[in-house]
C-alpha positions in Angstrom: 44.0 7.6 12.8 47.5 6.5 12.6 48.0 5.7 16.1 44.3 3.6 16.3 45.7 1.3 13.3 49.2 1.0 15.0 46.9 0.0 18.2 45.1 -2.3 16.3 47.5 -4.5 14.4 49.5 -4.8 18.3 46.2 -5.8 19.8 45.7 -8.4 16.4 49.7 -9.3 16.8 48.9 -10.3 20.5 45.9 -12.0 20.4 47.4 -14.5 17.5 50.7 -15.2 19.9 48.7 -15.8 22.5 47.1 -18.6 20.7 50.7 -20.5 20.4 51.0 -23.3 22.7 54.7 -24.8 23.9 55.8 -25.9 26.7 53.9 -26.5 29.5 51.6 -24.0 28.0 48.6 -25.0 26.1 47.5 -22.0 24.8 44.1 -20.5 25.0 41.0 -21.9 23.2 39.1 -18.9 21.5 36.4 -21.6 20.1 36.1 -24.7 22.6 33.6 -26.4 21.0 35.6 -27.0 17.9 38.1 -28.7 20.0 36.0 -30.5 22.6 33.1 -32.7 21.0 30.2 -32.8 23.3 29.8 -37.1 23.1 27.7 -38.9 25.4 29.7 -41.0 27.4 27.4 -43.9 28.6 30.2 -45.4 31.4 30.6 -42.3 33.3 28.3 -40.4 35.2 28.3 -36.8 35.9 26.1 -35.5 37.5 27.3 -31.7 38.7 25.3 -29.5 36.0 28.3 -27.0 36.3 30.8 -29.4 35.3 32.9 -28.1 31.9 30.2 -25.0 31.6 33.3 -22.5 30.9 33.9 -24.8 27.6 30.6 -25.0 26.7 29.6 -23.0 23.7 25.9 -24.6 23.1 24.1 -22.0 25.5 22.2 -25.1 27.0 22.1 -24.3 30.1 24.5 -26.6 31.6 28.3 -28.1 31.5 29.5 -29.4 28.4 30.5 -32.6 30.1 27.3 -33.0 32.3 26.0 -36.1 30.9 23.4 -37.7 33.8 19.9 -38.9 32.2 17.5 -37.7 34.2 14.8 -39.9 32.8 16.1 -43.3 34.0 16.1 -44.6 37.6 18.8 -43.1 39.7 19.6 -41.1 36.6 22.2 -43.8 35.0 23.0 -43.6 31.6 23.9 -47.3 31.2 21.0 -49.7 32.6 21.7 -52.9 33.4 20.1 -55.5 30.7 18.1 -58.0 31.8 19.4 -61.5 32.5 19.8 -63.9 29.6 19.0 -60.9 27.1 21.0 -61.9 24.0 21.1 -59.2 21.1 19.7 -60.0 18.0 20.2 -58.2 14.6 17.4 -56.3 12.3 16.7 -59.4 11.1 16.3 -61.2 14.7 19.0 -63.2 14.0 21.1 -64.6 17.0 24.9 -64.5 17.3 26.5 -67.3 15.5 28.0 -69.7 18.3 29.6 -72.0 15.8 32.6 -72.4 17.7 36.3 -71.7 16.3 37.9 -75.2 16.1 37.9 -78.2 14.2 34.5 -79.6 15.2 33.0 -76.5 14.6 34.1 -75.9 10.9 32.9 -79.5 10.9 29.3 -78.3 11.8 29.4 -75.4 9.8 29.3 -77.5 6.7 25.8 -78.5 7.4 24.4 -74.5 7.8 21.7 -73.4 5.8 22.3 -70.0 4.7 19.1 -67.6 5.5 19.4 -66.6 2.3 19.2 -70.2 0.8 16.1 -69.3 -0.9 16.9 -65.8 -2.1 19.5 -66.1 -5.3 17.9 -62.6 -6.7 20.4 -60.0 -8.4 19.9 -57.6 -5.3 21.5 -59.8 -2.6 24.5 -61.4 -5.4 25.2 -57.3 -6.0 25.1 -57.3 -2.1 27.4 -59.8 -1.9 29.6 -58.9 -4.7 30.1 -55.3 -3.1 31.0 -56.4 0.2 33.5 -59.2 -1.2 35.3 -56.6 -3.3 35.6 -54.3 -0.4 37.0 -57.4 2.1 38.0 -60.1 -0.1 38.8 -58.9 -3.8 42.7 -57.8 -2.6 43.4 -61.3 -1.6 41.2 -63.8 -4.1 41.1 -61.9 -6.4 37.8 -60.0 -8.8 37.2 -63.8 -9.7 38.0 -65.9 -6.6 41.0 -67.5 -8.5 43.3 -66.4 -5.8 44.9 -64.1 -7.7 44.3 -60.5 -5.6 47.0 -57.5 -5.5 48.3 -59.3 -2.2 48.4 -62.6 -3.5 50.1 -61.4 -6.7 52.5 -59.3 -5.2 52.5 -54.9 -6.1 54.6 -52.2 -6.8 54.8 -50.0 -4.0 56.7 -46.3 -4.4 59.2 -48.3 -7.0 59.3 -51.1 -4.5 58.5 -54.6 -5.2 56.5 -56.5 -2.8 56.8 -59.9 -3.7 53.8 -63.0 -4.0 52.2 -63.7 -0.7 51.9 -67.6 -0.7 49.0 -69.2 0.3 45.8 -67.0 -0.5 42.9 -69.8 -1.5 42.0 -69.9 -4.9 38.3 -70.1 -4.5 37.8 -71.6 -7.9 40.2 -74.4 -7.5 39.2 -78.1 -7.2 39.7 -78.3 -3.8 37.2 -75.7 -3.1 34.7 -76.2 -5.2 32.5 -78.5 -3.3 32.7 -76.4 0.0 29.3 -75.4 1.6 28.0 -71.3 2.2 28.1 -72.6 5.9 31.9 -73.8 5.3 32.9 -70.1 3.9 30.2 -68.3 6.4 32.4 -69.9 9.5 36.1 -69.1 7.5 35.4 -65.5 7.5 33.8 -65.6 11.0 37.5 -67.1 12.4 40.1 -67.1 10.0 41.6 -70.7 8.5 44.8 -71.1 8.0 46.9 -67.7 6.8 43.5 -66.3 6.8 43.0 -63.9 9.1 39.2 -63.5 11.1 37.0 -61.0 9.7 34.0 -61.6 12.2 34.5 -58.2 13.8 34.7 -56.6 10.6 31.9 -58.2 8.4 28.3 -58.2 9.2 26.6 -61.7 10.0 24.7 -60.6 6.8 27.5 -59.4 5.1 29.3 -62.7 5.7 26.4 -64.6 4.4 25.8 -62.4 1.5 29.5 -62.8 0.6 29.7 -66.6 0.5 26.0 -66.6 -1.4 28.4 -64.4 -4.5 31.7 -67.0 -4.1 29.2 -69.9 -4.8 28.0 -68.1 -7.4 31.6 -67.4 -8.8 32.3 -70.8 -8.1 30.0 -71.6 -11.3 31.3 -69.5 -13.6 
């Protein structure tokens, strides 16, 4: 009995050193799918069943990195869009073309927000969530330009000082500005502002310039 458990704590001693990678040794993968995500990649084609079927753990039938679809022509995973196809979002919207440069901040002033006729609590509390999770830091819970950043924080003991410039929403000059004109800042960026188009919704952007106006009057 002895000798089996002497057996068995080598055999366990082994096995968990032979997981240990260095070198030019990766070590050996007891689970492969915890380690290799089976993702569909749409701009490659495979089409060898086979391929990656020693890492696949899904008992599917076929290679974990087969990824041909077999219901469209030729078997392609990306098809080729039709010409003059432009994307639109849930709400059929088109991509804003307004275009990043003087005249077209110009033009923006005269946008009429899709939401122009839709002030009710649900799209302000839109609005208000996605400007605290973009815009609060730098203007501040109140648009007065007074944000963590704009203020300056303490950091691990460190200060780190006022950052000059941040808008205050509320001010004078800004107070007459259209949704349009605020819609197209966050779109591009004006100024020491940064452009937050790839990072805010179309909605999102509108909804967010709806709550400043209504900041604005407060």
């Amino acid at each position: 009995m002895r000798g089996l458990s002497l057996i068995l704590c080598a055999a366990v001693v082994i096995i968990l050193a032979s997981c240990k990678a260095s070198g030019d040794y990766p070590g050996l993968e007891y689970a492969p799918n915890m380690y290799h995500s089976v993702a569909y990649e749409p701009l490659s084609q495979i089409t060898d069943l086979d391929h990656g079927t020693f890492t696949n753990a899904l008992d599917n039938g076929r290679g974990e990195f087969y990824n041909t679809n077999q219901y469209n022509p030729y078997k392609m995973n990306l098809r080729t869009p039709p010409a003059h196809v432009v994307r639109r979002n849930a709400h059929g919207w088109l991509p804003y073309r307004g275009t990043n440069d003087t005249t077209g901040l110009r033009m923006a002033n005269k946008l009429v927000s899709p939401f122009k006729n839709d002030s009710t609590p649900a799209i302000l509390a839109q609005g208000k969530a996605a400007y605290e999770m973009y815009c609060q830091h730098c203007h501040g819970a109140k648009a007065g330009g007074d944000g963590k950043v704009a203020q300056g924080v303490k950091i691990d003991g460190v200060e780190h000082g006022v950052y000059p410039g941040v808008a205050n929403l509320k001010g004078d000059a800004y107070k007459n500005i259209t949704e349009g004109h605020i819609f197209h800042v966050i779109t591009y960026g004006k100024g020491l502002m940064g452009a937050h188009g790839s990072q805010v919704s179309e909605e999102d952007r509108w909804k967010i310039a709806r709550y400043v106006k209504s900041l604005q009057k407060n």
